[in-house]
ZAROLO-905339 format. One record per residue (C-alpha): x, y, z; residue in three letters. Coordinates in steps of 0.02 Angstrom, whole numbers, always signed. Example, Ala and Ser with C-alpha at 12.3 -4.5 7.8 and 13.67 -1.06 7.14 Angstrom:
<sites>
       xx       yy       zz     r
     +615     -225     +390   ALA
     +684      -53     +357   SER
</sites>
This chain:
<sites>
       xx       yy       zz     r
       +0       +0       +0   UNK
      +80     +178      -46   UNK
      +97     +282     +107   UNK
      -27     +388      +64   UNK
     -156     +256      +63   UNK
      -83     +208     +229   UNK
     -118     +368     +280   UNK
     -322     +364     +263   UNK
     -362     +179     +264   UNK
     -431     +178     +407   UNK
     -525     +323     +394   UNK
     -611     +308     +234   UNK
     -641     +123     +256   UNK
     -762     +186     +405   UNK
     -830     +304     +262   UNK
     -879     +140     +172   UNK
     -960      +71     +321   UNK
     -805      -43     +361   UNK
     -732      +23     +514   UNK
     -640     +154     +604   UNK
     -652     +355     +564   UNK
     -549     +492     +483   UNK
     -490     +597     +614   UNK
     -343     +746     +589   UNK
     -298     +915     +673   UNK
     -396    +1065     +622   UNK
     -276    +1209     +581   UNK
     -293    +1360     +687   UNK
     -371    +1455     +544   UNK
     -514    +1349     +486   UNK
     -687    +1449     +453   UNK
     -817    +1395     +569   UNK
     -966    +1464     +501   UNK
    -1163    +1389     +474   UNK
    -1105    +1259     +342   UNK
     -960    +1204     +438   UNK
    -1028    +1142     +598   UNK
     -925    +1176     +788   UNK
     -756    +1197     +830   UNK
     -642    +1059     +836   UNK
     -738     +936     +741   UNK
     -612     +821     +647   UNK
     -547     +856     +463   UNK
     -500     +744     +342   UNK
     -311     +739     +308   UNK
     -231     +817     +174   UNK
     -133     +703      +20   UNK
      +20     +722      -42   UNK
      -27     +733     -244   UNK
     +101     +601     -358   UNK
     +101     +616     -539   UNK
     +133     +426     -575   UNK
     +132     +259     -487   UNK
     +144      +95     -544   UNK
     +104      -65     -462   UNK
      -53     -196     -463   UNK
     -212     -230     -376   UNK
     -294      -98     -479   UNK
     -255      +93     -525   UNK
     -347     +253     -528   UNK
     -301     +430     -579   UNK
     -379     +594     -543   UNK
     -353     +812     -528   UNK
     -383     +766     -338   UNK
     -290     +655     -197   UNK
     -439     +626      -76   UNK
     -560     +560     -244   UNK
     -414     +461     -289   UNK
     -403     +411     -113   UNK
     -592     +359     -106   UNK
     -562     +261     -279   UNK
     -410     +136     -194   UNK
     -505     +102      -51   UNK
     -648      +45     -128   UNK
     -552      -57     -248   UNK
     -456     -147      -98   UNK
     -606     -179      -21   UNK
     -692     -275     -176   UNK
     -777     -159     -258   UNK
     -738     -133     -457   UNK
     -704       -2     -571   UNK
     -882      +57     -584   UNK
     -882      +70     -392   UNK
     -732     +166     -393   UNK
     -773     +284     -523   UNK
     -954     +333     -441   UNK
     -859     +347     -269   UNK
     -722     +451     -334   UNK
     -845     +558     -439   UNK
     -935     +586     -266   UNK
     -810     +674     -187   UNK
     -751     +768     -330   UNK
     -943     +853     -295   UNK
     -845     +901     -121   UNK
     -676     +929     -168   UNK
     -677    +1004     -365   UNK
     -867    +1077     -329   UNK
     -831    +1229     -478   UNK
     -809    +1079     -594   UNK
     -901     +961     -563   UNK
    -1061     +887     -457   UNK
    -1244     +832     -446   UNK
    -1283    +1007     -522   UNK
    -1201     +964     -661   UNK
    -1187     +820     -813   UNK
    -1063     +714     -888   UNK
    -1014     +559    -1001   UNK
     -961     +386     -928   UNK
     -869     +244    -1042   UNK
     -843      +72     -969   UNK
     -758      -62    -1037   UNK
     -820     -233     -981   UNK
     -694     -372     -938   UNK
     -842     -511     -944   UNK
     -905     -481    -1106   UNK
     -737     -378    -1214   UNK
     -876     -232    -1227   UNK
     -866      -53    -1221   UNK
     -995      +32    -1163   UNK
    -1065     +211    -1136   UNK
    -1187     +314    -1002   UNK
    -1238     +495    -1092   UNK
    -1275     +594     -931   UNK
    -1291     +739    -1028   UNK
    -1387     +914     -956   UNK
    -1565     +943    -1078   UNK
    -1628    +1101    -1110   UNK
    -1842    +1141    -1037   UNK
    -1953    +1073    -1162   UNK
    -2002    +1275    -1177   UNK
    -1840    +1317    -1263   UNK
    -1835    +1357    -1453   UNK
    -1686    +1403    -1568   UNK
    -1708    +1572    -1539   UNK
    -1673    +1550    -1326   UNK
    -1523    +1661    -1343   UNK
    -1568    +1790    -1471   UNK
    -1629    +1951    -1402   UNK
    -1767    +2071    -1463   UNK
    -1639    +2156    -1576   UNK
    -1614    +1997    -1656   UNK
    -1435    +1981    -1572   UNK
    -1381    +1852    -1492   UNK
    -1371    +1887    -1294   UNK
    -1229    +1921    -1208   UNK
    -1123    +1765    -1171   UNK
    -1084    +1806     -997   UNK
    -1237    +1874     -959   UNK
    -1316    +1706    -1010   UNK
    -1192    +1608     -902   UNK
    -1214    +1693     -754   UNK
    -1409    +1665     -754   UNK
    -1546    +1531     -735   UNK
    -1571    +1530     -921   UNK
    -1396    +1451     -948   UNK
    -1459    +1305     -820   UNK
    -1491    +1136     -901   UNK
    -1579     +980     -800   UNK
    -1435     +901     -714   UNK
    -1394     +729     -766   UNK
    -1246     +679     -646   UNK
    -1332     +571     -514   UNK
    -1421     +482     -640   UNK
    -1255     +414     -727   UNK
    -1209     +344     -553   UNK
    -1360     +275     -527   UNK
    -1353     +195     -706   UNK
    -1165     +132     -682   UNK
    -1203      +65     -518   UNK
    -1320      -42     -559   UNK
    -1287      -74     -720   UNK
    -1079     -101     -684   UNK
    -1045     -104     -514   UNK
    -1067     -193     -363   UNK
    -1116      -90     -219   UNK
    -1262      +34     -223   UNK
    -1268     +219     -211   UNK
    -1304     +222       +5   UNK
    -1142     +160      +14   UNK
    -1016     +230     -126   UNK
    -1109     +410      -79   UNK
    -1046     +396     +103   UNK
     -866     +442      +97   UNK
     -919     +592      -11   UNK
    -1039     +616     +122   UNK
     -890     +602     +266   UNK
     -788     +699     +171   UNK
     -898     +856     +168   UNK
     -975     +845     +330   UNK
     -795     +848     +398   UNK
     -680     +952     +299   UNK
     -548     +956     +204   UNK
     -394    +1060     +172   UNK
     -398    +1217      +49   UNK
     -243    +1184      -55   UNK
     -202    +1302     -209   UNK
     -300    +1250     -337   UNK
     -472    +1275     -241   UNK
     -396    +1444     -177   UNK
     -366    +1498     -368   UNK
     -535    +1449     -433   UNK
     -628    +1527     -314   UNK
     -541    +1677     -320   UNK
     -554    +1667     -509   UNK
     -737    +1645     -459   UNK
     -768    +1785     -309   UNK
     -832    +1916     -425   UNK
     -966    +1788     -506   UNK
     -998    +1710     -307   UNK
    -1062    +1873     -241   UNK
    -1194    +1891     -366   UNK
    -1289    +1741     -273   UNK
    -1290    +1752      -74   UNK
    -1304    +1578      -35   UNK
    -1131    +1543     -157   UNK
    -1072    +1684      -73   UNK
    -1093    +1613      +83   UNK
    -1036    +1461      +69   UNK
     -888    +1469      -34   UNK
     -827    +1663      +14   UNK
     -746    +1699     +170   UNK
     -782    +1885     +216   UNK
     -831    +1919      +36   UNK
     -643    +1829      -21   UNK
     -583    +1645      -71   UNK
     -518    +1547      +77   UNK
     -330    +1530     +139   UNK
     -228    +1384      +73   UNK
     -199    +1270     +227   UNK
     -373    +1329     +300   UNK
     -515    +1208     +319   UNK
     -680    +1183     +199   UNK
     -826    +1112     +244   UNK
     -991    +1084     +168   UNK
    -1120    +1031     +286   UNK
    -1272    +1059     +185   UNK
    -1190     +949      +38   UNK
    -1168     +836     +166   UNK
    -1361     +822     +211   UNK
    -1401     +814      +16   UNK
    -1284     +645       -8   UNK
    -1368     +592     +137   UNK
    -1536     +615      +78   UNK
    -1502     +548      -75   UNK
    -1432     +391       +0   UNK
    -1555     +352     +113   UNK
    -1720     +408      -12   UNK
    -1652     +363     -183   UNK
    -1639     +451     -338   UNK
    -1803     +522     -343   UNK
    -1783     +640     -190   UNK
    -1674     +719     -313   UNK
    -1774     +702     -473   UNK
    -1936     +702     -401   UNK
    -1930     +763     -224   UNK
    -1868     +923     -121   UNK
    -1717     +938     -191   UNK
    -1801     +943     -373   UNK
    -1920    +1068     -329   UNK
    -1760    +1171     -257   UNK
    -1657    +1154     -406   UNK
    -1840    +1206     -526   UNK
    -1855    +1367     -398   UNK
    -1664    +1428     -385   UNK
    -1661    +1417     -590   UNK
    -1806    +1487     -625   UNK
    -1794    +1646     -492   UNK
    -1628    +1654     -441   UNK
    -1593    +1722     -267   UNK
    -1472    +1875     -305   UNK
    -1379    +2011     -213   UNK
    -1469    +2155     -171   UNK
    -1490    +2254     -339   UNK
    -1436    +2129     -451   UNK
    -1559    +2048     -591   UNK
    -1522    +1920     -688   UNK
    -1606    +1785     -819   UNK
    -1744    +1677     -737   UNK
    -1737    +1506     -840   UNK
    -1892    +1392     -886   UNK
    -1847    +1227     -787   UNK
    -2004    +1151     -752   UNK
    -2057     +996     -605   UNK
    -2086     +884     -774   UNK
    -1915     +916     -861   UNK
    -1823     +870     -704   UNK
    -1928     +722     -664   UNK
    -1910     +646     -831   UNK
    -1741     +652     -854   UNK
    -1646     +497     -892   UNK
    -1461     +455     -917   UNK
    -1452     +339    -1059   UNK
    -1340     +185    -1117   UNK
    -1258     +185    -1274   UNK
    -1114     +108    -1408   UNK
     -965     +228    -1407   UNK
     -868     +267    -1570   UNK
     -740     +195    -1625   UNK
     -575     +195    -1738   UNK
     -429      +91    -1764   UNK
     -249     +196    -1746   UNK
      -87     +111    -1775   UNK
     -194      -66    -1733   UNK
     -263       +8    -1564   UNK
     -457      +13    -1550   UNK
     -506     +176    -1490   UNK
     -654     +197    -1414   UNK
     -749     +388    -1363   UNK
     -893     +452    -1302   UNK
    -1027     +464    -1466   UNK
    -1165     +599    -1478   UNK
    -1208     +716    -1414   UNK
    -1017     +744    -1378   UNK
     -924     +769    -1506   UNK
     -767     +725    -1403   UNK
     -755     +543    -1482   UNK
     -816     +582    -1648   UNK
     -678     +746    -1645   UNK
     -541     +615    -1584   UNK
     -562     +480    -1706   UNK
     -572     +597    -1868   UNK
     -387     +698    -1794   UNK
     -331     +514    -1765   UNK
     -356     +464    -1944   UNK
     -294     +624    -2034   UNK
     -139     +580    -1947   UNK
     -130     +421    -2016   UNK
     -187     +506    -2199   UNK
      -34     +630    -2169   UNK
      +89     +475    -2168   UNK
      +27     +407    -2301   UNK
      +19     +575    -2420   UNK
     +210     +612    -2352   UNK
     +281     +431    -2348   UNK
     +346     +481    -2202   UNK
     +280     +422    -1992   UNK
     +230     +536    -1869   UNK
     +350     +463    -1757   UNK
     +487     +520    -1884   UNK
     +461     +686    -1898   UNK
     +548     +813    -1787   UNK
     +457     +910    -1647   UNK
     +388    +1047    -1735   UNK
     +342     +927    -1876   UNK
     +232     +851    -1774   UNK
     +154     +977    -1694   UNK
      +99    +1051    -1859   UNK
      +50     +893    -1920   UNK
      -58     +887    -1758   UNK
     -121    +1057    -1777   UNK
     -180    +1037    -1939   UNK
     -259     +889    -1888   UNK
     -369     +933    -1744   UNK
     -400    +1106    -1870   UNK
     -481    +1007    -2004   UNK
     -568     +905    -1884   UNK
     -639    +1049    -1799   UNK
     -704    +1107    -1943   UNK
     -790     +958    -1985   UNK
     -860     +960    -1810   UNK
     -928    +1128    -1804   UNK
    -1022    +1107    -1971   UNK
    -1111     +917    -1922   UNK
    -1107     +871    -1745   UNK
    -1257     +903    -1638   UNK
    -1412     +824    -1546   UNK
    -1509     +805    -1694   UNK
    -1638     +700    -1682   UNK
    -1793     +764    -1719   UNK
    -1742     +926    -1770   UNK
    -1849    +1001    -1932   UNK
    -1737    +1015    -2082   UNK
    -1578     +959    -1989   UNK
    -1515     +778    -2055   UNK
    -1442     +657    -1951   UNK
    -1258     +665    -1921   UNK
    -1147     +573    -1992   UNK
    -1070     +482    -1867   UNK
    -1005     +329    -1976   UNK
     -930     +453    -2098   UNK
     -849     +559    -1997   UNK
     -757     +422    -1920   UNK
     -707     +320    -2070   UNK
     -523     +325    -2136   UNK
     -593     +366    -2325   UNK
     -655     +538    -2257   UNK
     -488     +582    -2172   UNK
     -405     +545    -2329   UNK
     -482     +642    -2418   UNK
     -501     +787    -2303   UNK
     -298     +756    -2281   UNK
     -251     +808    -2488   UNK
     -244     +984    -2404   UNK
     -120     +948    -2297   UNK
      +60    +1039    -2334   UNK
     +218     +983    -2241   UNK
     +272    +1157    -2265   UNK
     +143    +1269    -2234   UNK
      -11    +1280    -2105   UNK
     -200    +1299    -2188   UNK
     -280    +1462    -2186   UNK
     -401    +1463    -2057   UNK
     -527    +1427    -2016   UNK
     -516    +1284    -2132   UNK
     -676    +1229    -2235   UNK
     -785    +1104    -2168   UNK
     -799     +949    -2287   UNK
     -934     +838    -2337   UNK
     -953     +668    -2247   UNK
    -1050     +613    -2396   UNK
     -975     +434    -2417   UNK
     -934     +456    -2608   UNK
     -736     +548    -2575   UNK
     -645     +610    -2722   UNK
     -456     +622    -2719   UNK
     -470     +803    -2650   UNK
     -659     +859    -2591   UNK
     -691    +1017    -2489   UNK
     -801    +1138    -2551   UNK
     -890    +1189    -2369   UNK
     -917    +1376    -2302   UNK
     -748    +1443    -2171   UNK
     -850    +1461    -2000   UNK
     -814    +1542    -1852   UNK
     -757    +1480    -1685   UNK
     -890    +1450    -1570   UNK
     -899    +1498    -1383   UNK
     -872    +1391    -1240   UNK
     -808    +1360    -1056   UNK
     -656    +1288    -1023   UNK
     -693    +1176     -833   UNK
     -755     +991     -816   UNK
     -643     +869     -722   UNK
     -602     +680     -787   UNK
     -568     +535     -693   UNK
     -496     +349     -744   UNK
     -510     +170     -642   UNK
     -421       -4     -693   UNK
     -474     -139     -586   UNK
     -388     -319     -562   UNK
     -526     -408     -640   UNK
     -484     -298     -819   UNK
     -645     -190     -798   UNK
     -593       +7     -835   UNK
     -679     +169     -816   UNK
     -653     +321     -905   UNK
     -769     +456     -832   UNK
     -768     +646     -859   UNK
     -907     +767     -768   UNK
     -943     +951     -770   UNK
    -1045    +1080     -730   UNK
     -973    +1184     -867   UNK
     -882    +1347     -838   UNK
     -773    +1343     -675   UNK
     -915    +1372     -547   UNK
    -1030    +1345     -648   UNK
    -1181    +1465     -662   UNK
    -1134    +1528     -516   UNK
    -1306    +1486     -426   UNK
    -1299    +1377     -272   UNK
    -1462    +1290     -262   UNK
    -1511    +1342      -62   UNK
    -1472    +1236      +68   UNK
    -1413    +1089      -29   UNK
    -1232    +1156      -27   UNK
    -1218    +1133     -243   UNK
    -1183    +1224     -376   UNK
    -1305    +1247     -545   UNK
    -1215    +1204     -707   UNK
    -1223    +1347     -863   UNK
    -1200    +1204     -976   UNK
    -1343    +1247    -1083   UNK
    -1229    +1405    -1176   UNK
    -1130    +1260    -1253   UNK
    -1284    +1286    -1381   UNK
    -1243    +1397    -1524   UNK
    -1342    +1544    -1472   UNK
    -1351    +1590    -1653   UNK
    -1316    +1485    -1836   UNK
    -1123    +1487    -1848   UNK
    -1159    +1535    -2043   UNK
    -1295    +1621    -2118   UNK
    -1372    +1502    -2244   UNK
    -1296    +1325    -2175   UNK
    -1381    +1227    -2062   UNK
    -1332    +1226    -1878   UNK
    -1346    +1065    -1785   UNK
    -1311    +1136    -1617   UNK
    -1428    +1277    -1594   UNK
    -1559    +1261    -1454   UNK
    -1718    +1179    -1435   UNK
    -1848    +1072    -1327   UNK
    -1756     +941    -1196   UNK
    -1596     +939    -1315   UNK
    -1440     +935    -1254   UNK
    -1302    +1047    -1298   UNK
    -1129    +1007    -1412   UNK
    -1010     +917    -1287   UNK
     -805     +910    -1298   UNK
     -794     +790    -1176   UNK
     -671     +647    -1241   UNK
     -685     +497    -1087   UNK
     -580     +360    -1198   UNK
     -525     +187    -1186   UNK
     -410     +124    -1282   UNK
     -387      -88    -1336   UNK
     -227     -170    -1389   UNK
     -293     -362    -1469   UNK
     -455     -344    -1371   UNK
     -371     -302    -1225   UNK
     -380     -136    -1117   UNK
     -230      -40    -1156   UNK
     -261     +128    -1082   UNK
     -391     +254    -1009   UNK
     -375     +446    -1041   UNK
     -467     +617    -1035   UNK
     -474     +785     -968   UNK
     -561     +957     -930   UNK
     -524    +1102    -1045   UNK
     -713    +1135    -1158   UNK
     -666    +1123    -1311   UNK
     -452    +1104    -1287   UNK
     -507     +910    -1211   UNK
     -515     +854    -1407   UNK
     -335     +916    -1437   UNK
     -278     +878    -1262   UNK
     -339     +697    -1266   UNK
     -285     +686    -1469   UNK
     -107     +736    -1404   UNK
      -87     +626    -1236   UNK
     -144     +458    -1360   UNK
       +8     +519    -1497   UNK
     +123     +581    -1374   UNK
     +130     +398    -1286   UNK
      +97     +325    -1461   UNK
     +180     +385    -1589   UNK
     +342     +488    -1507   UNK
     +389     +353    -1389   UNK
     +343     +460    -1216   UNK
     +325     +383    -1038   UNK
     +151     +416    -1009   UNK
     +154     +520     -876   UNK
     +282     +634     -996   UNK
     +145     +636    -1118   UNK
      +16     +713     -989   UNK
     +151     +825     -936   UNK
     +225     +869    -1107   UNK
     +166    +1077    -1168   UNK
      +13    +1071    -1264   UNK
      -37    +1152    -1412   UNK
     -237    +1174    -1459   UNK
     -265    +1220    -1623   UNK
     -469    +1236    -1632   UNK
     -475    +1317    -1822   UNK
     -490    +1476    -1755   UNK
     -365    +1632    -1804   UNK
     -251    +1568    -1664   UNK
     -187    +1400    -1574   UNK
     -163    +1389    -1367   UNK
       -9    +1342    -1319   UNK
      +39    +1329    -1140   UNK
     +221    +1288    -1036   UNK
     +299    +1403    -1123   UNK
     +293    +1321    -1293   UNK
     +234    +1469    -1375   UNK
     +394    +1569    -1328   UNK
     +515    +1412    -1382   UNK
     +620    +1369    -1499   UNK
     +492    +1254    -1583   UNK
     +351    +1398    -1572   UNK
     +453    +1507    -1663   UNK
     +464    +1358    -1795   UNK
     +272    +1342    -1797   UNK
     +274    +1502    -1803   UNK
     +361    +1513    -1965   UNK
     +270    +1365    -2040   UNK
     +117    +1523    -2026   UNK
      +47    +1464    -1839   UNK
       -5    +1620    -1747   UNK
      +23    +1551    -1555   UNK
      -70    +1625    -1406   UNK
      +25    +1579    -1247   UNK
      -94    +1505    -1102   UNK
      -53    +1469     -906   UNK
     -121    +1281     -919   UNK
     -229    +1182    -1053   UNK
     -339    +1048     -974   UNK
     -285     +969     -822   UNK
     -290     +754     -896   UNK
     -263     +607     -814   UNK
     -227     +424     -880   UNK
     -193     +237     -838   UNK
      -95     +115     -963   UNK
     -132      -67     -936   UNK
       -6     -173     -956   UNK
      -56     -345     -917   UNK
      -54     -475     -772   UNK
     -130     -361     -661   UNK
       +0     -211     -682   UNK
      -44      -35     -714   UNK
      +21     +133     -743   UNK
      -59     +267     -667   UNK
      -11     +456     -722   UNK
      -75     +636     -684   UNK
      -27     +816     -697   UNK
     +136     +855     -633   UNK
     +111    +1044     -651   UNK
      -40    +1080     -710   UNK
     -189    +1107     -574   UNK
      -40    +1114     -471   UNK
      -31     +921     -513   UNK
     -162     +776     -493   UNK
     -149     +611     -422   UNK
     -105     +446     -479   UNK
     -114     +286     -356   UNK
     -122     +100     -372   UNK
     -181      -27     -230   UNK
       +1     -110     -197   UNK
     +140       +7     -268   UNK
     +278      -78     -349   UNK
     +454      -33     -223   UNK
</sites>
């Protein structure tokens, strides 16, 4: 056992109803206030955060120590992946609240070690059956103000979170949701320690918090973010996991907690003097909200199978369609991506994930049932023949103009065929957190949840100690292009364009790794360059979470963060015609290789989010 599952064993095995109970000092400057309960009442201890561990018994990887924690000890005592994964996601509710949590949505892909099957959960936010394309379009015929929306009930979609764990529980795991909610529970109810990375955010998030007195409240300490080394606690999240343990899903869908979440989003309780959007949420939306099973996507890269997370996200769809350009750009050169020098690849990667963003603006939505609005073209956009063709555009030399036209997924592909409109880069938040499990019997999770933006709306729901998600301005909140069809524009219980990229990868049939990220829209890239980093230019994996990213979206610029912009090899993009725009941190991913015979690698940030954490049941000395 690594020391620092030594360290909470005990403790969060009483959590699962085991024994024993997490008990640590209280610094001298923990808040005491009405959701954090008397003085002196135990916290739970802090975790040192390691970037990589390797060992057996099962892995897990995380942005968070304590969820990673949660995820080992219910994997030592018996549980599986699925187990792990709802437990872990739990406390990330506590411990990454501004990213993710039961106000909030997500997308869940198992692989199942009984039947060789991958599998998916879409736990996607819907809009009110009341909205129409026009939700975000003012009386000028303008669309709204993005931030404006955000920060309002109107960007508040019906959460979808709890169902997925409901659904993977019993449709996965082993244990139910009274007992893999209870550490989560603990966790809250106690405390835990403010470290930098919740310090940042909500400071990043102060100015948003104070619109809403009950976030203000709980997450502001004299109107600023709390001290790093201070103590959180959460005591009204802690009587929502308990409620929701002890009365099922439906006190949340159906019962007081519903009609809290349908009040709070439709008349938000605000500041004195400040007015913001109501939104439309009714009793019936919430109530019939389901999280729903699914096939993933799929594509074959250098003879892995790589599965992703299918519509509405267009994470998988995104991945798969970079994936094969790649492979089209070896063939049109003659020459293999892990050949190339540095900056060679980048560009090759860049124009990549450019084309493919293209493609993805132009075709990916939820769809279905939408009046003059085909269906997409899932099986297209993931085959090799459209890659190859969208790849004849490709120039070793030079970088595209952008944005780059979209193509058409058609199924009948000249030798060259692109003859789509140049659109615009859409809008979008850049939070969400991702978690991976391996367990011993060859089950694996990969698991990413949001609320959207970092802190979401902004809107605690009262007394329930959560955060609302804004995840409904992932909608275009106008057509991209007059003229062309938008697939992701609003409309009655649909749910809005997703990024998120939860994949598993297979090596003969066999799990090989699990991968993903936060970031909006930079988890396709991210993701895209973690698989070729490890893949194609031979990097240890936690080096290719690590390495500096770049994020090339098809807009007039491409992220870069670590510094790359400012290097040697940016000034080499830069001269291939890549206009850089140097960024503090893209995503914040996490990963687990498999390698066999009950051996796993387990890698997170080592900088990023000031670092994640990466454990295994019994580390190898």
């Amino acid at each position: 056992m690594s020391a620092s599952s030594k360290f909470l064993a005990v403790g969060l095995a009483g959590a699962l109803g085991v024994t024993g109970a997490v008990l640590g000092g209280v610094p001298a400057a923990a808040h005491d206030g009405r959701h954090d309960g008397g003085r002196g009442s135990p916290v739970t201890a802090e975790l040192p955060k390691v970037p990589t561990m390797t060992g057996s018994g099962g892995a897990v990887s995380s942005v968070d120590p304590l969820a990673s924690q949660v995820g080992i000890d219910v994997l030592e005592r018996g549980g599986n992946a699925a187990d792990a994964a709802v437990a872990m996601a739990a406390t990330l509710g506590v411990t990454e609240p501004y990213s993710a949590g039961i106000g909030g949505g997500g997308f869940f892909v198992h692989y199942d070690a009984r039947t060789g099957e991958v599998s998916t959960i879409d736990g996607r936010e819907t809009a009110p059956a009341t909205y129409t394309e026009d939700e975000f379009v003012g009386t000028d015929g303008e669309p709204l103000d993005f931030e404006t929306v955000v920060r309002s009930g109107k960007s508040v979609g019906v959460p979808g979170t709890l169902a997925t764990w409901e659904v993977a529980a019993e449709e996965f795991g082993t244990m139910d949701l009274h007992r893999l909610l209870r550490p989560a529970e603990r966790i809250a109810h106690r405390g835990f320690v403010v470290d930098e990375n919740f310090q940042k955010q909500t400071a990043e998030n102060a100015e948003k918090f104070r619109l809403f007195p009950e976030s203000a409240e709980l997450f502001l300490r004299d109107g600023e973010a709390p001290e790093v080394g201070t103590v959180f606690r959460n005591r009204d999240l802690a009587r929502t996991y308990h409620t929701i343990r002890h009365r099922g899903t439906e006190a949340f869908y159906e019962g007081s907690i519903a009609a809290a979440i349908v009040d709070e989003s439709r008349e938000p309780t605000t500041a004195e003097g400040v007015d913001v959007l109501g939104g439309e949420m009714t009793a019936e939306d919430i109530s019939s909200y389901e999280a729903v099973p699914g096939e993933p996507t799929h594509t074959d890269y250098r003879g892995l199978d790589v599965y992703g997370m299918g519509l509405p996200s267009s994470g998988g769809i995104t991945v798969a369609e970079t994936l094969n350009l790649l492979e089209a750009y070896d063939e049109r050169t003659g020459t293999g991506l892990s050949e190339v020098s540095e900056t060679q690849y980048l560009h090759r990667f860049a124009e990549a994930t450019a084309t493919a963003f293209a493609d993805r603006n132009r075709w990916i939505g939820d769809v279905e049932g939408v009046e003059g609005v085909e269906g997409v073209p899932v099986e297209e956009l993931t085959s090799q023949e459209f890659a190859d063709e969208r790849a004849c555009l490709f120039d070793p030399a030079a970088a595209q103009d952008r944005p780059i036209p979209f193509g058409e997924p058609d199924g009948d592909y000249a030798e060259c065929g692109t003859s789509g409109a140049r659109q615009p880069e859409p809008a979008g938040g850049v939070s969400t957190t991702h978690l991976n499990v391996a367990d011993r019997w060859g089950n694996v999770v990969s698991y990413t949840l949001t609320i959207e933006q970092t802190g979401g709306s902004g809107i605690t729901v009262p007394d329930h100690g959560f955060l609302l998600n804004n995840e409904l301005t992932d909608f275009n909140f106008a057509p991209l292009t007059p003229g062309v069809p938008d697939p992701n524009l609003p409309g009655p219980g649909k749910k809005p364009r997703s990024s998120m990229s939860p994949t598993i990868v297979l090596k003969d049939g066999e799990p090989w790794m699990s991968v993903g990220t936060p970031g909006g829209a930079t988890i396709i890239t991210t993701v895209g360059q973690i698989i070729t980093g490890h893949v194609d230019r031979d990097l240890a994996l936690v080096d290719a979470v690590a390495a500096p990213r770049l994020s090339s979206r098809n807009g007039a610029s491409a992220g870069a963060d670590l510094g790359l912009a400012e290097s040697a090899t940016g000034a080499e993009l830069g001269a291939l015609g890549h206009e850089l725009t140097d960024l503090e941190w893209i995503g914040n991913a996490s990963a687990i290789r498999i390698l066999g015979h009950d051996r796993f690698v387990a890698a997170a940030e080592t900088e990023r989010g000031f670092g994640g954490s990466a454990m295994v049941v019994r580390p190898e000395r």
